[in-house]
Structures are given as C-alpha cells and as structure tokens.
matplotlib code that plots the C-alpha trace (Angstrom):
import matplotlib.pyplot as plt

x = [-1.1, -2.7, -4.7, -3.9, -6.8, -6.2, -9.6, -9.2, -12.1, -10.9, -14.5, -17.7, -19.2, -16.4, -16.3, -14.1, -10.9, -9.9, -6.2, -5.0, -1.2, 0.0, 2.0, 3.7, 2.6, 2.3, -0.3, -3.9, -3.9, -7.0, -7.5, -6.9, -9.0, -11.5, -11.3, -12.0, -15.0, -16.4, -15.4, -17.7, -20.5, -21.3, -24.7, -25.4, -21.9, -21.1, -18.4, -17.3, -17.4, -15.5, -12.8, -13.0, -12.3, -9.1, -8.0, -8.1, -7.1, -5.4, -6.5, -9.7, -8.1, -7.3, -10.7, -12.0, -9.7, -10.8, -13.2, -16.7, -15.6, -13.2, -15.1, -17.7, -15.0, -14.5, -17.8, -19.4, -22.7, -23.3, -25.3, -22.4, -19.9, -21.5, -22.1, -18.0, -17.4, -19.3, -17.7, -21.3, -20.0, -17.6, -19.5, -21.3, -17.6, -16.7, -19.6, -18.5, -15.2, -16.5, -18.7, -16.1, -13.3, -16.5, -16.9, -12.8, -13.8, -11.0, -11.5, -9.2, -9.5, -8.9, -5.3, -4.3, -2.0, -4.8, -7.3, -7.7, -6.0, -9.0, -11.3, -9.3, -9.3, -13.2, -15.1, -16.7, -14.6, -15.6, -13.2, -13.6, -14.5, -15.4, -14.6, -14.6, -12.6, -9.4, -8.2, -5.6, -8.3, -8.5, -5.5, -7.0, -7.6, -11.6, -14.6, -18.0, -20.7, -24.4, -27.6, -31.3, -32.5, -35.2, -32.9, -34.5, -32.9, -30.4, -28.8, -28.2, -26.4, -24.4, -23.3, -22.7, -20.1, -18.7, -18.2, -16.0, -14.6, -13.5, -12.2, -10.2, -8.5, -7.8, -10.1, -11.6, -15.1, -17.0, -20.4, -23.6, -24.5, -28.1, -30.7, -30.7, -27.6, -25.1, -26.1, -25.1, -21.9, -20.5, -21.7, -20.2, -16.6, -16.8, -17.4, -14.6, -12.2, -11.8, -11.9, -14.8, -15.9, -19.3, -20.1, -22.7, -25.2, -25.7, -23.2, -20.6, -22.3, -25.7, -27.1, -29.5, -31.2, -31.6, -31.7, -27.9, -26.6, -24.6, -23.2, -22.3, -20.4, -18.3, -17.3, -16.3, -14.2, -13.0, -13.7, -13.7, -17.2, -16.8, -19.6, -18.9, -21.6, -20.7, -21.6, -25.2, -26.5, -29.8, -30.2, -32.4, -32.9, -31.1, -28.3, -28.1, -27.0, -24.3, -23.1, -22.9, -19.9, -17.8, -18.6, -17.7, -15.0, -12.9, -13.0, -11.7, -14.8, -18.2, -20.4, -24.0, -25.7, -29.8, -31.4, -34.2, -33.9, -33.5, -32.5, -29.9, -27.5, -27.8, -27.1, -23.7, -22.9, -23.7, -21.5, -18.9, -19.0, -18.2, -15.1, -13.6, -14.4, -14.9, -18.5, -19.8, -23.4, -24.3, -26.5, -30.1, -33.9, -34.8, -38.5, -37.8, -37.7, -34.4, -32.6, -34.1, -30.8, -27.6, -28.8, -29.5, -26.1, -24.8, -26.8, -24.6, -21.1, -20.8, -19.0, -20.1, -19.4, -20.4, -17.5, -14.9, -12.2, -14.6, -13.7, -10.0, -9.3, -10.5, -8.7, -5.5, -2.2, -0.9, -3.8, -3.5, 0.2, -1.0, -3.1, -0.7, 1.3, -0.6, -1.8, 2.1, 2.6, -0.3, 0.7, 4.7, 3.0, 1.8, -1.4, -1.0, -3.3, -6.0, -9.1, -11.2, -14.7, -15.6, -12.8, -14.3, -18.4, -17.2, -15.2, -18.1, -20.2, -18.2, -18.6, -22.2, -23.9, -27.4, -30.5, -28.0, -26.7, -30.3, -31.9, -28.8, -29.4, -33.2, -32.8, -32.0, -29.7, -32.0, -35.4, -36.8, -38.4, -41.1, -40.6, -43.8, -42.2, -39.2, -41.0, -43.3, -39.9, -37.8, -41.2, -38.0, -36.9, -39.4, -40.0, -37.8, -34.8, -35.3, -35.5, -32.3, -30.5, -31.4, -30.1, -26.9, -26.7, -27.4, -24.8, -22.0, -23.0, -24.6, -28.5, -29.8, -33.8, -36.0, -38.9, -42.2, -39.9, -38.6, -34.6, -32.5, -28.9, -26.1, -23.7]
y = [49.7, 46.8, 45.6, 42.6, 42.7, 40.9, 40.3, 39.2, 38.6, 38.6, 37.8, 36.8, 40.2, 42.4, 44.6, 42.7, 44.9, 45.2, 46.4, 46.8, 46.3, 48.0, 46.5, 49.1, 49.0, 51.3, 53.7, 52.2, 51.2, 51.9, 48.2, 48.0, 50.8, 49.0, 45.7, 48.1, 49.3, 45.9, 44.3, 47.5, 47.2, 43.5, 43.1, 42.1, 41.8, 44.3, 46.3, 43.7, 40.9, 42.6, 43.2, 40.1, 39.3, 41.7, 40.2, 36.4, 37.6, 40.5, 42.0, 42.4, 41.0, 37.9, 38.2, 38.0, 35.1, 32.6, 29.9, 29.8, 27.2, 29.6, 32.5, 30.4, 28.9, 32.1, 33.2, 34.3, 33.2, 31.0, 33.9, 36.8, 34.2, 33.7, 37.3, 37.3, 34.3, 35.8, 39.1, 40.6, 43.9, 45.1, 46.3, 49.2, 49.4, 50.9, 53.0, 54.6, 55.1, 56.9, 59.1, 59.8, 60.8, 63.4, 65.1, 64.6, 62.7, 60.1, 56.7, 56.4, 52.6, 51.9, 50.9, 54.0, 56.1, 59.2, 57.3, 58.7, 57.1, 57.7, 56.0, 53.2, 52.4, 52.1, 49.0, 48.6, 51.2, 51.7, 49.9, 52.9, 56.4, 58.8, 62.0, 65.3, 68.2, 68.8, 65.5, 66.8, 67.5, 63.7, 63.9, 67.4, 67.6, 67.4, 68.1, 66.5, 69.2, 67.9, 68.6, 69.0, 69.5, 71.4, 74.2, 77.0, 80.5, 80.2, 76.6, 78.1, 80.9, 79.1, 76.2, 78.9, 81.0, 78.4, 76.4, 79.8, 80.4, 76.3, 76.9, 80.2, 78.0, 75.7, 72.1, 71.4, 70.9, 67.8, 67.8, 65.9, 68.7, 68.4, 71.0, 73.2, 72.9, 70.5, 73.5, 76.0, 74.8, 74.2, 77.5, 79.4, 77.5, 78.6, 82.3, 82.3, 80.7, 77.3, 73.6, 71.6, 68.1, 67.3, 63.4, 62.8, 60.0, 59.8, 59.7, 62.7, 63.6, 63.9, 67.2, 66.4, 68.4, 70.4, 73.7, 73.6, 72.8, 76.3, 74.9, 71.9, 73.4, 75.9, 73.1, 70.8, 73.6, 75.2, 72.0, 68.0, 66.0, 62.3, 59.2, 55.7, 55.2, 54.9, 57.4, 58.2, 56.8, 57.8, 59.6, 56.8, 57.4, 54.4, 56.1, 58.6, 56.6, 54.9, 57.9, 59.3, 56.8, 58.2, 61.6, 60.8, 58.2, 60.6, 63.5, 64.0, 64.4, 65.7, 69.3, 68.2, 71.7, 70.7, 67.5, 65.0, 62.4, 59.7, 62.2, 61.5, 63.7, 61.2, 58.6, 59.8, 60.8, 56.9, 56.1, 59.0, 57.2, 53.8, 54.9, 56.5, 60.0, 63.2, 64.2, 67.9, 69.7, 72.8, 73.4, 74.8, 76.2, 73.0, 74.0, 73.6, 69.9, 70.9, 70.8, 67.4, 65.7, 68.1, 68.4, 64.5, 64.2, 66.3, 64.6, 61.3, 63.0, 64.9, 68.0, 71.7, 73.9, 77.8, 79.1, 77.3, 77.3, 74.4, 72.0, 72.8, 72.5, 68.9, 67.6, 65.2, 67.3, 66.0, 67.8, 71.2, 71.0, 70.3, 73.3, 75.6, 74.8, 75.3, 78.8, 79.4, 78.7, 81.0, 83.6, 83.3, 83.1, 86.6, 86.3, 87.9, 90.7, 88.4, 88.0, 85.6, 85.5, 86.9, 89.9, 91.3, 91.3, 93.2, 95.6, 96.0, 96.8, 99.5, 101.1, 101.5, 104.6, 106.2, 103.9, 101.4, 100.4, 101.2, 98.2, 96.0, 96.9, 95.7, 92.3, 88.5, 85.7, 83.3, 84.5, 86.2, 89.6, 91.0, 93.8, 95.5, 95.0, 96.2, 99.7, 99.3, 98.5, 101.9, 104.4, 107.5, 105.8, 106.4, 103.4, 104.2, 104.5, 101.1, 99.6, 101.6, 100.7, 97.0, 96.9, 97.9, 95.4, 92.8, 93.7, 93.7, 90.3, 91.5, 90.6, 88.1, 87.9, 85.0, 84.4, 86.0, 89.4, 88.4, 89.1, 88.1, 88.9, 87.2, 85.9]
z = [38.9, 40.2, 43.1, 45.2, 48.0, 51.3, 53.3, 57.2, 59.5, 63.2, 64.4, 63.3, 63.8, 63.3, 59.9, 57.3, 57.1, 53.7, 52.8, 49.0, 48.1, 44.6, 42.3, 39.7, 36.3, 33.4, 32.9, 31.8, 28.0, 26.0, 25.8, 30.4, 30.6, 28.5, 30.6, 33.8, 32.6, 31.3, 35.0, 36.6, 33.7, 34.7, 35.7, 39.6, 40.4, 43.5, 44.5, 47.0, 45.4, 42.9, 44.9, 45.7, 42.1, 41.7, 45.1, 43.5, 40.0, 40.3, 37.1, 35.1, 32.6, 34.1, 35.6, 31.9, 30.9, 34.0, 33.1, 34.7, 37.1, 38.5, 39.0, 40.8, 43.1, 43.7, 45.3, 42.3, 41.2, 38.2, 36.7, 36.8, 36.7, 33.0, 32.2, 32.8, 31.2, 27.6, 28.0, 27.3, 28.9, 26.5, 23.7, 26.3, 27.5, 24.1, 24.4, 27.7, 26.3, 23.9, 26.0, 28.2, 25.5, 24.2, 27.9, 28.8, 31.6, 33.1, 34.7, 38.0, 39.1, 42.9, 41.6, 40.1, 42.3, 41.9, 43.8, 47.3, 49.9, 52.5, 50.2, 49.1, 53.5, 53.7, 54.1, 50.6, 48.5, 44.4, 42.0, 39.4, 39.7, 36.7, 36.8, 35.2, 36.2, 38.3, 39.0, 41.4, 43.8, 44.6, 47.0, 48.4, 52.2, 52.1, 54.7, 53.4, 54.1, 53.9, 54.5, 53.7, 50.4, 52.1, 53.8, 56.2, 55.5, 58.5, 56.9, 53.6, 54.9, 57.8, 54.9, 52.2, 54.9, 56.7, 53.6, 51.9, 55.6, 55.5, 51.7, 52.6, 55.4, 53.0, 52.7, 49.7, 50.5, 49.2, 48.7, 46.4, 44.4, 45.1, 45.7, 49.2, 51.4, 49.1, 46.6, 49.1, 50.0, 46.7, 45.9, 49.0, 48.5, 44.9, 45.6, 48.1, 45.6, 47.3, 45.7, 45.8, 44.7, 43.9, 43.8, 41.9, 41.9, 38.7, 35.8, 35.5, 31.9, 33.8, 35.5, 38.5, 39.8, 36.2, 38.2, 39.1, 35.4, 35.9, 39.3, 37.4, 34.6, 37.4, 39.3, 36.0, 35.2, 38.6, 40.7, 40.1, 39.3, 40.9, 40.6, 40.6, 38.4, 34.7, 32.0, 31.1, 34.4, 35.5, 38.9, 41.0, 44.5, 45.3, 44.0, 46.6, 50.1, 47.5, 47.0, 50.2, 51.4, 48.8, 49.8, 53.7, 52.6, 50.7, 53.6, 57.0, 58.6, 57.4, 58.6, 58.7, 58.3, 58.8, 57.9, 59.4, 61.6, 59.6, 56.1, 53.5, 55.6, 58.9, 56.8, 55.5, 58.9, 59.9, 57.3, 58.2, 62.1, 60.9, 58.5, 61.6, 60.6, 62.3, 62.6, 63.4, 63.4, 63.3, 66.1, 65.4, 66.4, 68.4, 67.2, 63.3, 61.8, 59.8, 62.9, 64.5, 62.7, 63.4, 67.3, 67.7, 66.6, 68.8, 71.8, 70.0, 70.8, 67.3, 67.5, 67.7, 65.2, 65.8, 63.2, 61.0, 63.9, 65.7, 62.8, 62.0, 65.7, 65.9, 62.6, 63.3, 64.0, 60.5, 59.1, 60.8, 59.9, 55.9, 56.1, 57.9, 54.7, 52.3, 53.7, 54.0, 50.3, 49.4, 51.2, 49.6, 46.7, 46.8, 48.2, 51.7, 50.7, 50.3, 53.1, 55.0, 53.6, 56.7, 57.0, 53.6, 55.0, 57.6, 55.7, 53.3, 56.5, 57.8, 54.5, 54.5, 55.9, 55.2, 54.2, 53.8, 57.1, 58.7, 56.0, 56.7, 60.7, 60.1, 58.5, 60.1, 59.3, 60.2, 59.4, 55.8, 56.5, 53.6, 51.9, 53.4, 56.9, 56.1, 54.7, 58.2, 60.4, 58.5, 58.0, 57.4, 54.3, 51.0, 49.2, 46.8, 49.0, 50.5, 47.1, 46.1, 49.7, 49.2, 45.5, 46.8, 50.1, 47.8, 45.2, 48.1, 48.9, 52.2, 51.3, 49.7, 48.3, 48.6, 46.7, 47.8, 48.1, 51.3, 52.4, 54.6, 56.0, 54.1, 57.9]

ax = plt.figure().add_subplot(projection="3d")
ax.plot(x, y, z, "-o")
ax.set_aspect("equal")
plt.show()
C-alpha cells in the first residue's frame, strides 16, 4: 500500500494535522522493501519531512527517481536532496535486509495495513517500524505503562500487578523495556499471560539494558519488539524521548507508575496529552522523589488509578465494548476456569497457616523489611522456620527478596 499525505494548517500556531489516504497495492517486494529502508537510512532527512516526501511522491521509489531540483522544490535541502539523488543509502539498505532476514524481523511501513491506526493519526508518526515478534499485536488494544528507572519497592509492585490485572482484562500493555518500572510491567503482564510490546530505542537486534536480555527473548517470542530505529542501532539517550511517542501513540492512554518531575515518564505523558490520550498516575508517598511526577500529574487533571477498574472505566465506550469481547471469547473458548492475577494471591493466602501466614502478616508492600527485623518482629519462630516460611512465600509468588536480604510483600 501506499501513502498519499495531505498536510493542512488552519492557523499559524495550530499543530499541522496530518491525515494519510491508502491506495491498494501488493505486498512489499524485496526490491519496495529495499527502497523503504534506503528512504529511512538517509542521513539528516526527518520523519516529517519524509512524509512530506511520500505525500509529494507517493512512493520511495519515485522519491529515488526525482531529480535534485525536485526534491529541493520540495522542501528538502540541497544536502539530503543529494544524498537521495546518489542513492548512497542502498548499499546499508541491503545490509539491514540482511540483518533482519537473520533475526526474522519484518519492516511494516506507515502504508502497510499492519501499521497501527492510533499511530499512523499522530503529529509526526515513523514511516517504518522494525519489529520482531507477534506482529498481530500491532492492532492490540494497548495501555503505555512508564515509569522510573529508579523504582522504590511500592512502584515495582503496583506496575508489576496492575500491569498482569490490566493484561487479564485484556490490553496489551506497552512499555520501553528499560530498567525499573518499564521492566516491571512487561514482566508482570508476562507472568499473568497477557501481550506486551516493548519499543525499543535502539535497534530490535540490540539488548539495552544488558540485564533484561531474558526479558527480551520472552517478549520476542510471547510478545512483539518495535523501534523505528533501523537494525544494529546503538541505544543513545536521544533515542529515548523518540521513542516514547511511539509508545503513547500506539496506546489508548498511558499508567505513569513513579518518575521525576521533569523524567523520561513526564515526557511521554506530555506527549500522551498532546495525541489526545488518556493519562493516569498512580498516586504515591508525597515525601519520596519517585512520586514528585505521577502526583503533579494528577494536580494537572490526570486520572487516579488505585486498582485496574480506574483505567478500564475511563477508556472510550468502543473500547470497553472491545474488551468485553475479547474476555467473552476467552471465556467460550474454554477458559472460564481461569483467574484474575489478584483472585489467585488471595487464594494462595488463604492457604497459608503456621510460620507462614505470621511472616506474610509481618511484611509491607511498600517498604523492604531486613531479615534481622523480621527474626526481631516474629521472636516464636527459630531462624530456621522463618527461612523455611519465607522460601515458601516467595515460591507462591507472595514475597519477593531484594538485595541486602530485605523482602517485601508481593500486592
């Protein structure tokens, strides 16, 4: 398929609204496919002036073919317009074809019907994406979660439950797959058996942070890896606020869990404000820095979220009724036996007794306790029965350990 781009201004200061019309056409050759990547591999040419490009020319290829005269008279500058004109691009082009046929990643250009609709409406939206993964997940009902890469105890566990309480309602959460609480969503959707995205901001052959390569290779094979950026691309931290309109451009709204002030996370909600999306925070201490961003937000007119209820509720009405369905169909489908994240802590709760419950009883959700005052807290219980007890919480999903030998209560 393939873009024609209409660009109005009604006034000086107004955002330029920018509406793409399809044309059918067949499935990408390797030679289109090749002509998309050399368009996106051109140095200092932008995603905007790129669609400005497809708008005037339709295709890369005809992009390619224009003389330098033309591409200039078409707002381009005589650099890129020669960097076109040579076609320097298209020996890296083969390159990335290449790497991408050795990982089984797919290009989906903003003119492929796979291309998310919500994306395709922002103000500045990519002209490729790579990706690696379940490409259905594109056209998935999404909620961006975000968040500090500096988590306290209570964000990690309020963006790993909610994010599996959000899955097991049925949104596919999208997330950055950084450290701390993009880490903790994707990992709390996963274990509940929901669909995530992780968009990356570096190429979709690249692991960043190293620590999550397991995340990374779960969610290539249960999930879907997304970057604009092309194969082999280095993760610079200019990458990163890029990145983050994709991650709010592609969902209904976005779930900022902890974050500065002025963090990565407030950015994406800035971004998730001005593409018309929902925006909720999770309340927090008022004392801690982590919660500076979510609360200010919340002062701003962002919505409250104290369970996963707070967000379904506010979603549009075609929305609900998408997710009503899709719960329908999994319960027809012979899942009706299956339980909310939160249904099965409890039922693992009410099976405890003994040392157990009374170590379970003793520990926060929102702040680590140390071993030795856990063994001060319980003096009945011998050492070795609190090591025993805490073995077992922690295998039922119910504790979790932090460095230093400190725990804390899984909510």
């Amino acid at each position: 398929m393939s873009p024609a781009l209409r660009v109005s201004c009604a006034e000086p200061r107004a955002p330029v609204s920018v509406e793409f019309v399809f044309m059918p056409s067949p499935v990408l050759s390797r030679e289109e496919e090749l002509h998309w990547l050399a368009l996106k591999l051109i140095p200092g040419l932008g995603t905007r002036t790129s669609g400005k490009l497809l708008d005037r020319f339709r295709t890369p290829q005809a992009i390619f073919r224009a003389s330098r005269t033309e591409l200039e008279g078409a707002g381009v500058s005589g650099a890129v317009a020669q960097s076109i004109a040579s076609g320097c691009t298209f020996d890296e082009a083969v390159t990335q074809q290449e790497k991408m046929v050795q990982l089984g990643a797919e290009l989906v250009t903003i003119g492929d019907p796979r291309y998310p609709q919500p994306l395709r409406d922002i103000f500045d939206p990519p002209i490729v994406l790579f990706t690696r993964g379940r490409i259905e997940l594109l056209h998935s009902l999404g909620l961006g979660v975000v968040g500090t890469r500096r988590p306290t105890a209570y964000g990690i566990a309020v963006a790993e439950r909610l994010s599996a309480d959000l899955a097991h309602a049925g949104l596919t959460i999208v997330s950055g797959l950084a450290r701390g609480i993009d880490s903790a969503a994707h990992k709390g959707c996963l274990a509940a058996g929901g669909d995530t995205v992780a968009v990356l901001g570096c190429g979709v052959d690249i692991v960043y942070p190293s620590e999550n390569r397991k995340l990374y290779s779960e969610i290539a094979s249960k999930g879907l890896l997304v970057s604009e950026f092309p194969m082999n691309s280095t993760a610079f931290p200019q990458n990163f606020p890029i990145r983050n309109r994709i991650i709010s451009g592609m969902s209904a709204g976005v779930l900022v869990v902890e974050g500065a002030q002025y963090s990565g996370s407030a950015i994406t909600a800035k971004l998730a404000m001005d593409q018309g999306r929902e925006v909720f925070a999770i309340p927090g201490n008022i004392t801690s820095k982590a919660s500076w961003g979510p609360n200010l937000l919340i002062k701003q007119g962002a919505k409250i979220v104290q369970d996963w209820n707070d967000v379904v509720a506010e979603l549009p009405a075609d929305s609900r009724r998408h997710l009503i369905e899709k719960t329908r169909s999994r319960l027809l489908g012979g899942e009706n036996a299956s339980e909310s994240p939160a249904q099965a802590s409890l039922l693992k709760e009410q099976q405890l007794n003994g040392a157990a419950r009374l170590v379970l009883e003793a520990l926060q959700v929102d702040s680590p306790v140390h071993l030795d005052d856990l063994l001060e807290k319980l003096a009945d219980i011998s050492t070795s029965e609190l090591i025993a007890a805490l073995f077992e919480l922690e295998m039922l999903g119910l504790v979790k350990q932090l460095p230093g030998k400190n725990f804390v209560k899984v909510w």
